[in-house]
N, CA, C and O atoms as CSV, one atom per row, in Angstrom:
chain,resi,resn,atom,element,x,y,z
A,1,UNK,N,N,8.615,20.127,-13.385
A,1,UNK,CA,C,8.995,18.947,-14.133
A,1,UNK,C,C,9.619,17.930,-13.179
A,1,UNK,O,O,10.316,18.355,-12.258
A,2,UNK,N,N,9.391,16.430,-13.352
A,2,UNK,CA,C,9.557,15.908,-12.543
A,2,UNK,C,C,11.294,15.513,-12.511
A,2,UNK,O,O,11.744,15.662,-13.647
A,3,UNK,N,N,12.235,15.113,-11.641
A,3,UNK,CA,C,13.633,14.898,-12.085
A,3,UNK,C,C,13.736,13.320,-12.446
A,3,UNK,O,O,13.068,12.378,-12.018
A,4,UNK,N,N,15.076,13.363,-13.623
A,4,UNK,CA,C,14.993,12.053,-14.370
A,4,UNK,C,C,16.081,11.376,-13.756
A,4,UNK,O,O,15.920,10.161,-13.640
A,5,UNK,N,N,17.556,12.031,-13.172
A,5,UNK,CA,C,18.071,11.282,-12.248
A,5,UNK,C,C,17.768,10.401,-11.390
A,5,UNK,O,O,16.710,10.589,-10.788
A,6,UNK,N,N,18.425,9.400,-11.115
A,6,UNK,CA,C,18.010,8.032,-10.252
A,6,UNK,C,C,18.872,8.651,-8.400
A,6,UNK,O,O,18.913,8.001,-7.355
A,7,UNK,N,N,19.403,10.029,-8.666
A,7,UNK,CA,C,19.763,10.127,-7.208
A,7,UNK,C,C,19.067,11.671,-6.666
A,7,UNK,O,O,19.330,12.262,-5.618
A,8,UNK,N,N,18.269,12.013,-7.569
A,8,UNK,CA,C,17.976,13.020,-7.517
A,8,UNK,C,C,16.187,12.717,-6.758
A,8,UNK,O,O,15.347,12.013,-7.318
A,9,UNK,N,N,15.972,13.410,-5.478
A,9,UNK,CA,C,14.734,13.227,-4.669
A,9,UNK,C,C,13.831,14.101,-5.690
A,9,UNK,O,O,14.165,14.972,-6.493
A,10,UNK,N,N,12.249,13.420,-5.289
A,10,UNK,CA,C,11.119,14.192,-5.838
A,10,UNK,C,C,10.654,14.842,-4.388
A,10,UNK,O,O,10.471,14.335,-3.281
A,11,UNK,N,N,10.547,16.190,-4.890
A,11,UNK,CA,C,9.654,16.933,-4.067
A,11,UNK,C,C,8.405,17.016,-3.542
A,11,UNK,O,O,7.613,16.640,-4.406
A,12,UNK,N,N,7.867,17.315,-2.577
A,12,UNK,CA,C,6.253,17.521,-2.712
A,12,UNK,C,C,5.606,17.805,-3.275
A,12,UNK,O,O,4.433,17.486,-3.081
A,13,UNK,N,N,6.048,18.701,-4.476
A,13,UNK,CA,C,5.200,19.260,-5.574
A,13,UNK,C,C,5.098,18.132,-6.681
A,13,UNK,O,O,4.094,17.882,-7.349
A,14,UNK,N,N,6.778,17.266,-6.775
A,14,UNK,CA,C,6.887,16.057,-7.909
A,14,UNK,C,C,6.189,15.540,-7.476
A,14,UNK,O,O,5.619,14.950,-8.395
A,15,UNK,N,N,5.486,15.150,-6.060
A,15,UNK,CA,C,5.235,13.700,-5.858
A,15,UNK,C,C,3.251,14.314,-6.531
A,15,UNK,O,O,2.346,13.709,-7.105
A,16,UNK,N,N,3.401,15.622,-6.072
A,16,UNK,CA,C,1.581,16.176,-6.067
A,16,UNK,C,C,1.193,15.755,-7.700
A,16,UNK,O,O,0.259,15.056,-8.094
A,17,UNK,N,N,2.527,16.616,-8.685
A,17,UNK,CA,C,2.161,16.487,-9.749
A,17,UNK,C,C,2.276,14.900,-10.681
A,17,UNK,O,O,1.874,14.684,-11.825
A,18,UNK,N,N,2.731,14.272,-10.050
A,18,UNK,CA,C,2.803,12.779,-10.615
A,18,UNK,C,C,1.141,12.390,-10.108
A,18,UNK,O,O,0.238,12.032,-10.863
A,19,UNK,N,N,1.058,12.570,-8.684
A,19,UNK,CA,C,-0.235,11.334,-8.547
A,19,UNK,C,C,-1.128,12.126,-9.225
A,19,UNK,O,O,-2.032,11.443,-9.706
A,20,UNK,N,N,-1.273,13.839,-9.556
A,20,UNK,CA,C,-2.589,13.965,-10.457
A,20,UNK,C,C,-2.363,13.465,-11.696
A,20,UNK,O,O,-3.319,13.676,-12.443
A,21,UNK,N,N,-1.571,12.952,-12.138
A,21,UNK,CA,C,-1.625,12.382,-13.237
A,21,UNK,C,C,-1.963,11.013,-13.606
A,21,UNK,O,O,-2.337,10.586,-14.698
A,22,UNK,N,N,-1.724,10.269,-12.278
A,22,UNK,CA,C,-1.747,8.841,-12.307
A,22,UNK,C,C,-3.094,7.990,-12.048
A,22,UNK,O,O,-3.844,8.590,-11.277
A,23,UNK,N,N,-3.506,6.973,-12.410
A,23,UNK,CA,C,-5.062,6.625,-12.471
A,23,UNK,C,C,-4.407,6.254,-10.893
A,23,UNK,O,O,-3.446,6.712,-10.274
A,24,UNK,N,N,-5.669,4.945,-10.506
A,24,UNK,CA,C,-6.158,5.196,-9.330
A,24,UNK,C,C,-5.383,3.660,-8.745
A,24,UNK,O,O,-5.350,3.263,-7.580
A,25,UNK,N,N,-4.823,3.018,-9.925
A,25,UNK,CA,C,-4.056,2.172,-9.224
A,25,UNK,C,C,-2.792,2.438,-9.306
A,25,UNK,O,O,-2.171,2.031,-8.323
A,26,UNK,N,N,-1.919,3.166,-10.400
A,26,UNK,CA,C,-0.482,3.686,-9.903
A,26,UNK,C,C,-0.467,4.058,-8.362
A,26,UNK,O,O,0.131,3.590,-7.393
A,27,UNK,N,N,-1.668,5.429,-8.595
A,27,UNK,CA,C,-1.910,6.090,-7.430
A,27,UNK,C,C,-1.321,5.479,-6.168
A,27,UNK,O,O,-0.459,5.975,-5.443
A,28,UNK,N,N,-2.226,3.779,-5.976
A,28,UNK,CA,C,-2.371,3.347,-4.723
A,28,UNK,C,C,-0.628,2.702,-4.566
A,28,UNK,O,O,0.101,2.749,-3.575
A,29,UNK,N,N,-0.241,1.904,-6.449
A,29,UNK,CA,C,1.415,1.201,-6.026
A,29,UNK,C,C,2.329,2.411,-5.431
A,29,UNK,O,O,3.341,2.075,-4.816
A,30,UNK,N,N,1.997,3.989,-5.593
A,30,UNK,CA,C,3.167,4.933,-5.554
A,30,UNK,C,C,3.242,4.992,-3.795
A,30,UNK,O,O,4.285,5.143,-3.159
A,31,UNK,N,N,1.543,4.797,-3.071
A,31,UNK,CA,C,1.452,4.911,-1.625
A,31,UNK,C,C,1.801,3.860,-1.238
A,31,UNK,O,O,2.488,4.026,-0.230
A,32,UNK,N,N,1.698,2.789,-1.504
A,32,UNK,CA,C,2.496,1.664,-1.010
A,32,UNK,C,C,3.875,1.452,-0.893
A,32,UNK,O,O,4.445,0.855,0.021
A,33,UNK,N,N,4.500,2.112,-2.125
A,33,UNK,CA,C,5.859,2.681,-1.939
A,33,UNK,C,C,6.765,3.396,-0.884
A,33,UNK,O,O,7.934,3.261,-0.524
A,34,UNK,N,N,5.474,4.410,-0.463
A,34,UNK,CA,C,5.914,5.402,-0.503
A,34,UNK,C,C,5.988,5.009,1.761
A,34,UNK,O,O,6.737,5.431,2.642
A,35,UNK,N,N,4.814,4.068,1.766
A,35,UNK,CA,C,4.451,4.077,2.631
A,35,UNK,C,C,4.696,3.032,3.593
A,35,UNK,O,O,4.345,3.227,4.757
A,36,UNK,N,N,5.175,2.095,3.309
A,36,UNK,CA,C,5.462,0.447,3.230
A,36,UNK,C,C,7.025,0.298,3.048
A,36,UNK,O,O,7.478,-0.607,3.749
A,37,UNK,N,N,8.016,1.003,2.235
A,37,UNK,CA,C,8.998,1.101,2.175
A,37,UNK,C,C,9.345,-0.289,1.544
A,37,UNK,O,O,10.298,-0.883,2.048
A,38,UNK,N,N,8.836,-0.741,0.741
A,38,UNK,CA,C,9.102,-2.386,0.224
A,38,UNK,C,C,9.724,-1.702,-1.458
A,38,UNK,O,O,10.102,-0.662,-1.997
A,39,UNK,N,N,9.519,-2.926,-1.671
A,39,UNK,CA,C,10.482,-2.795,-2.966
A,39,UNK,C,C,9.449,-3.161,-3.781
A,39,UNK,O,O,8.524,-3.935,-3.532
A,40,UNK,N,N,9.807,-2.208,-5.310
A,40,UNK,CA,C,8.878,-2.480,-6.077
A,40,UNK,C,C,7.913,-3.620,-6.466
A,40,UNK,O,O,6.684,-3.688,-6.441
A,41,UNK,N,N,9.039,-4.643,-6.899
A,41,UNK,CA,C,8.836,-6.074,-6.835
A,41,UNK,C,C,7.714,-6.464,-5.817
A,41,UNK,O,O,6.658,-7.063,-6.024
A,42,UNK,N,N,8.200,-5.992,-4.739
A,42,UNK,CA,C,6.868,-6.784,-3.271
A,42,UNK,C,C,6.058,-6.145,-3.525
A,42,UNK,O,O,5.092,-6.905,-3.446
A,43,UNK,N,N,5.460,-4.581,-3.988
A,43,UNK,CA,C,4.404,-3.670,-3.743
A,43,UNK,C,C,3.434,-4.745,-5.249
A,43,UNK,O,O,2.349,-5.322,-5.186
A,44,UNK,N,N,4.091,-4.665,-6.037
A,44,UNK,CA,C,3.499,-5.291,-7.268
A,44,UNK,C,C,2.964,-6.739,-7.049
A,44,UNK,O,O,2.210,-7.270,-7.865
A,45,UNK,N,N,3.334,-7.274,-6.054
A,45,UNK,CA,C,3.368,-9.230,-6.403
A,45,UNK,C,C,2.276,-8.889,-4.728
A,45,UNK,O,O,2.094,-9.870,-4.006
A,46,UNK,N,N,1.914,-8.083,-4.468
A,46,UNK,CA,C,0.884,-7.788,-3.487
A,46,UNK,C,C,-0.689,-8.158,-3.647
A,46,UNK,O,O,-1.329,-7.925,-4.673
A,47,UNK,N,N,-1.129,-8.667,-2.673
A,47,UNK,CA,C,-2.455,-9.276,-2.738
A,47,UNK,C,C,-3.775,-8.622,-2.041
A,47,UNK,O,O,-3.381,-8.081,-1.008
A,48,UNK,N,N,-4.473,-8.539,-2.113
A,48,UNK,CA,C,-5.744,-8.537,-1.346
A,48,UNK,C,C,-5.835,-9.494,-0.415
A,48,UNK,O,O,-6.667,-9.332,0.478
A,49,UNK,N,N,-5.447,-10.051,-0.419
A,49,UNK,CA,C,-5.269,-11.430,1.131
A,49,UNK,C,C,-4.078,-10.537,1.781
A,49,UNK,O,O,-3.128,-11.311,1.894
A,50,UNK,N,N,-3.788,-9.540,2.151
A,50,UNK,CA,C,-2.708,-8.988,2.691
A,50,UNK,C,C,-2.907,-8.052,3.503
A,50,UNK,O,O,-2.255,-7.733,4.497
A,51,UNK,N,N,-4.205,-7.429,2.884
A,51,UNK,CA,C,-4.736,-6.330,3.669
A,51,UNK,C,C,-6.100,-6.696,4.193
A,51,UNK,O,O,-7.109,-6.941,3.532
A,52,UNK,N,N,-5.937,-6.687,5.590
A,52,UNK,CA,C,-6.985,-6.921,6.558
A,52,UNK,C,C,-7.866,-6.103,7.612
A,52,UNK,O,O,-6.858,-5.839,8.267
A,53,UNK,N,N,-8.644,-5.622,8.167
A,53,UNK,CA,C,-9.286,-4.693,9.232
A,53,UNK,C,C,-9.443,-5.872,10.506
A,53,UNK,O,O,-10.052,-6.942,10.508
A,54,UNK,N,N,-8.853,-5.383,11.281
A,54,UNK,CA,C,-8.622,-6.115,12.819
A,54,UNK,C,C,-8.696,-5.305,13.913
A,54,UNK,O,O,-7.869,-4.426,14.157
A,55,UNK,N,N,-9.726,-5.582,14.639
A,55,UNK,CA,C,-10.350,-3.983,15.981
A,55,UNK,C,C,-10.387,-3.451,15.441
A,55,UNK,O,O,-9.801,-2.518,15.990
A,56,UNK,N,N,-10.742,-3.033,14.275
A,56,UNK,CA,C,-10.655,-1.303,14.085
A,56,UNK,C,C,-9.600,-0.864,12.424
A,56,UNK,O,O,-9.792,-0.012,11.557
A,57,UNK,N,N,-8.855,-1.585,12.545
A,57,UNK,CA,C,-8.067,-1.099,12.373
A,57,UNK,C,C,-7.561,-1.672,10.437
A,57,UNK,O,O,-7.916,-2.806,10.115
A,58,UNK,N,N,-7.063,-1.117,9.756
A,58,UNK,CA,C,-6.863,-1.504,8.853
A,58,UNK,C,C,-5.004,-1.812,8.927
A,58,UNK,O,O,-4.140,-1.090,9.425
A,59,UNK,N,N,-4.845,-3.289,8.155
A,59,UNK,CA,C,-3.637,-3.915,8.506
A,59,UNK,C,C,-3.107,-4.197,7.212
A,59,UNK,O,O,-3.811,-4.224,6.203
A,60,UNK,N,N,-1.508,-4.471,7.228
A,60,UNK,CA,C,-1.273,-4.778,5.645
A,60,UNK,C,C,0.041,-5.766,6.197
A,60,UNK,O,O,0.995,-5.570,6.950
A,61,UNK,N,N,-0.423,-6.849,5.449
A,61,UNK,CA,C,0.435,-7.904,6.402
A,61,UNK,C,C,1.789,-8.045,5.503
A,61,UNK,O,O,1.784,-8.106,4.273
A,62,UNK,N,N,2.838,-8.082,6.253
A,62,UNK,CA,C,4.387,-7.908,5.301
A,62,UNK,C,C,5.515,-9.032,5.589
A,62,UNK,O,O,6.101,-9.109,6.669
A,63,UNK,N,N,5.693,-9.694,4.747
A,63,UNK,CA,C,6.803,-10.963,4.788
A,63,UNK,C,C,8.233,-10.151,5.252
A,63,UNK,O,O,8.308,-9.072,4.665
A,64,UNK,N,N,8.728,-10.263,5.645
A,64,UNK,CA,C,10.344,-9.761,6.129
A,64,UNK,C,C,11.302,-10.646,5.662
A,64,UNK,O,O,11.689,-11.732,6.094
A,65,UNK,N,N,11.685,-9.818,4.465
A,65,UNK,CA,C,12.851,-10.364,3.636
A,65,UNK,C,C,13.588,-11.406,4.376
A,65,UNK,O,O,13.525,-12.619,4.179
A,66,UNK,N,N,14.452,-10.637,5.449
A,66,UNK,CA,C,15.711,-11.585,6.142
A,66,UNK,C,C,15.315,-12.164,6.645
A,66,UNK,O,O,15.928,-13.222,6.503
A,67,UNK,N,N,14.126,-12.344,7.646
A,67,UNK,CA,C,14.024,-13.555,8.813
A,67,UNK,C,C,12.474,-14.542,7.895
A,67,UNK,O,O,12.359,-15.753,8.083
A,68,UNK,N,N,11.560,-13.846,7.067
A,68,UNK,CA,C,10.718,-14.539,6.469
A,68,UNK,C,C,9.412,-14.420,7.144
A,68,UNK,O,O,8.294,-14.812,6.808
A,69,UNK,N,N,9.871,-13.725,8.271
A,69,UNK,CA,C,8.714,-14.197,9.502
A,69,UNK,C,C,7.652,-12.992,8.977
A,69,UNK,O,O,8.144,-12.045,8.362
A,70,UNK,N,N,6.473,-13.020,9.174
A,70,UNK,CA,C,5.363,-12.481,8.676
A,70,UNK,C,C,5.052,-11.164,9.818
A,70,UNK,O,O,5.218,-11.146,11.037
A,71,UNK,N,N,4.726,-10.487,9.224
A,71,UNK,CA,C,4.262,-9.049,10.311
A,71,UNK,C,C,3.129,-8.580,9.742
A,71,UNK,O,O,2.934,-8.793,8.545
A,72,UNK,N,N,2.205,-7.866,10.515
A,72,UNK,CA,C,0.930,-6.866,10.272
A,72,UNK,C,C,1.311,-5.684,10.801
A,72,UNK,O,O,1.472,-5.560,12.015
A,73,UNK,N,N,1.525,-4.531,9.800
A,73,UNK,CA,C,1.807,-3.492,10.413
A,73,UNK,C,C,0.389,-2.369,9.597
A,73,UNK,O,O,-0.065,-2.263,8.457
A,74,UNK,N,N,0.113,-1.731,10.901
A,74,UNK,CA,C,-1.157,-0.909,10.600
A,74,UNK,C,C,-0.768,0.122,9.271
A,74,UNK,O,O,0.271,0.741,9.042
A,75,UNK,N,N,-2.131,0.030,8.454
A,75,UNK,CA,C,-2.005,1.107,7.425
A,75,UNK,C,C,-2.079,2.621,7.638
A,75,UNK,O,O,-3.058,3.077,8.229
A,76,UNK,N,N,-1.106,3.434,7.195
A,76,UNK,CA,C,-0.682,4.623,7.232
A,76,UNK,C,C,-2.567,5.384,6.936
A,76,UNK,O,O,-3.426,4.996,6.144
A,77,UNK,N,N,-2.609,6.437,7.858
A,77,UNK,CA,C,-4.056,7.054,7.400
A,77,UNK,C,C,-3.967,7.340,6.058
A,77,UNK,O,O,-5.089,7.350,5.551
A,78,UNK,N,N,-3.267,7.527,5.442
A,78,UNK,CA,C,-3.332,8.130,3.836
A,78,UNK,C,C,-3.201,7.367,2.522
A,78,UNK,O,O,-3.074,7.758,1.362
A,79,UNK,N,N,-3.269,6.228,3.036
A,79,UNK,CA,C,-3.147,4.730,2.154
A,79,UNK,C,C,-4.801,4.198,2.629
A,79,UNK,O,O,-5.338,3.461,1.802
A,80,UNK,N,N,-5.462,4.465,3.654
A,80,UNK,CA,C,-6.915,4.403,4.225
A,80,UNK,C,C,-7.767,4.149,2.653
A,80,UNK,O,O,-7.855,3.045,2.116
A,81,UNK,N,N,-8.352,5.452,2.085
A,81,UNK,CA,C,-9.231,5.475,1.450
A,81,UNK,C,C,-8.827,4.929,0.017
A,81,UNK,O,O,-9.711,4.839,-0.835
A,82,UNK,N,N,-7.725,4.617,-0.233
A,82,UNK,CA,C,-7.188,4.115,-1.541
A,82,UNK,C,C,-7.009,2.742,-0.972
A,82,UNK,O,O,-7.606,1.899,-1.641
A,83,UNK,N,N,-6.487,2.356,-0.133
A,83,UNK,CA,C,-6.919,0.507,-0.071
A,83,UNK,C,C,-8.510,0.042,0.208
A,83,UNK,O,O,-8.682,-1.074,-0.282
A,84,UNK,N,N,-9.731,0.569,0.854
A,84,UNK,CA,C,-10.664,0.751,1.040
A,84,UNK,C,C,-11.347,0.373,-0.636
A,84,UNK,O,O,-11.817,-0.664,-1.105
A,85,UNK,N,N,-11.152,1.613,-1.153
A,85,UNK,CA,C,-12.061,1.668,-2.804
A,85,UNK,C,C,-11.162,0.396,-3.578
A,85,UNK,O,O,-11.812,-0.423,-4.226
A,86,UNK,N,N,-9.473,0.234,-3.486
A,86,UNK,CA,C,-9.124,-1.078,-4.428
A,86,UNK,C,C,-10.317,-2.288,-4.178
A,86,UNK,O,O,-11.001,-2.835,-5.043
A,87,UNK,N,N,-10.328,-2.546,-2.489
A,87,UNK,CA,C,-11.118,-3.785,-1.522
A,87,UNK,C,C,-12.444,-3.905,-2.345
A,87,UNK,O,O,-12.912,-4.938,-2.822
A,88,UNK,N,N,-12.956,-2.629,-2.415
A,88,UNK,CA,C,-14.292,-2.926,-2.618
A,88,UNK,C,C,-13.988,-3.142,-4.591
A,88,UNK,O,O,-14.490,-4.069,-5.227
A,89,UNK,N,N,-13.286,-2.297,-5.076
A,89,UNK,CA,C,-13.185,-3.199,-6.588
A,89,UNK,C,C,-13.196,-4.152,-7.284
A,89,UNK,O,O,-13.863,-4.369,-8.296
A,90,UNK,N,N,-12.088,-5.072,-6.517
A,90,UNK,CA,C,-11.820,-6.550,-6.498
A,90,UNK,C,C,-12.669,-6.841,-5.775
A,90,UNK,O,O,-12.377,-8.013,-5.539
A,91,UNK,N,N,-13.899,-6.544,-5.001
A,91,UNK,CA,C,-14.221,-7.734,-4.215
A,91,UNK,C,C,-15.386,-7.731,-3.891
A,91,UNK,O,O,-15.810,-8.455,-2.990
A,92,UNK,N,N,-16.459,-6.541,-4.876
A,92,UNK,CA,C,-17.392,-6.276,-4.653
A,92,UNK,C,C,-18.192,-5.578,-3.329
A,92,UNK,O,O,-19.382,-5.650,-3.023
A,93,UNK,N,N,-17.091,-4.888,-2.679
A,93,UNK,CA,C,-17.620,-3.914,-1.316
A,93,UNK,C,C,-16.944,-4.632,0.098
A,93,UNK,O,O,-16.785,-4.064,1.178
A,94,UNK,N,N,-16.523,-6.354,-0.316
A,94,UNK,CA,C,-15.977,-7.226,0.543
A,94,UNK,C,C,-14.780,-6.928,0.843
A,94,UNK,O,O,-13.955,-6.560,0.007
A,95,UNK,N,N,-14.492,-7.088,2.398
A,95,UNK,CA,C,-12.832,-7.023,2.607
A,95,UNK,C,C,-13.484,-7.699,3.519
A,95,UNK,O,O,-14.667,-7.860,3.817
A,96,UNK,N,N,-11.626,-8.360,4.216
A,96,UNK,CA,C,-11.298,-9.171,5.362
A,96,UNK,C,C,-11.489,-9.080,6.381
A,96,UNK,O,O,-10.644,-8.217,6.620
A,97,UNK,N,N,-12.280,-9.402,7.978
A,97,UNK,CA,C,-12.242,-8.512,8.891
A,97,UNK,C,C,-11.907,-10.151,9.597
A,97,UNK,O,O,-12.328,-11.292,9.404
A,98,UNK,N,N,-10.776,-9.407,10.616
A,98,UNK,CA,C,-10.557,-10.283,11.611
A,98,UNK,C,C,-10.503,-9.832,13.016
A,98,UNK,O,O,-9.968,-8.756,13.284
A,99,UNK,N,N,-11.037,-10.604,13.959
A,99,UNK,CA,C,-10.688,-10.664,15.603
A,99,UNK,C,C,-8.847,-10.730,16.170
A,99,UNK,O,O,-8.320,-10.299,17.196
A,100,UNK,N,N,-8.352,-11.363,15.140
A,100,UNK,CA,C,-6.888,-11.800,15.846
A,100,UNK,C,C,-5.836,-11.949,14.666
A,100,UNK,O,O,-6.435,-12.292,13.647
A,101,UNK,N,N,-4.518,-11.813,14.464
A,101,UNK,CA,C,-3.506,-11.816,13.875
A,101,UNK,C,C,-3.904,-12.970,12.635
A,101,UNK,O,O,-4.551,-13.906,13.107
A,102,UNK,N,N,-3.716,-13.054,11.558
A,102,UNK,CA,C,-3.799,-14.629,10.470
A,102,UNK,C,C,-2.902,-15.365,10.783
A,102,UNK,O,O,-1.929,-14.689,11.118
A,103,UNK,N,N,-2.679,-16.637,10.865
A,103,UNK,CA,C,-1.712,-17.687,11.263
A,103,UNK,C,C,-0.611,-17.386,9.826
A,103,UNK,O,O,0.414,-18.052,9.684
């Protein structure tokens, strides 16, 4: 059972038995959470203009609260195939590919 306390950690098993329960976009807000360390608020008000493939690489670009200044920090392998299938949902198989950082 999962715990209802707000100081009380979920386990590996809470976290296993929540995402089999969760469709496929909780799924992806719980890895963004989980993975991104942002706050609910930012994971939710999140775009598809955010997440980009650059060399190689899949990117998820992040505003920084205190200074504002914009960062691309590479996506965690396990956020991979769940931002991948959102991309192609919204966008018909289309995602972003860039040579160099977005202005």
């Amino acid at each position: 059972m999962l715990p209802t306390a707000r100081t009380q950690l979920w386990s590996r098993e809470d976290q296993a038995e929540f995402l089999a329960a969760a469709d496929s976009r909780l799924h992806l807000a719980f890895m963004l959470l989980l993975y991104t360390t942002r706050r609910l608020s930012d994971v939710l008000a999140m775009t598809k203009g955010q997440v980009y493939e650059r060399d190689g690489r899949m990117m998820i670009e992040l505003r920084q609260q205190k200074t504002g200044t914009l960062v691309a920090v590479p996506a965690h392998r396990d956020l991979l195939p769940l931002l991948h299938a959102r991309l192609e949902e919204r966008s018909g198989g289309m995602h972003r590919h860039v040579s160099a950082a977005p202005d």
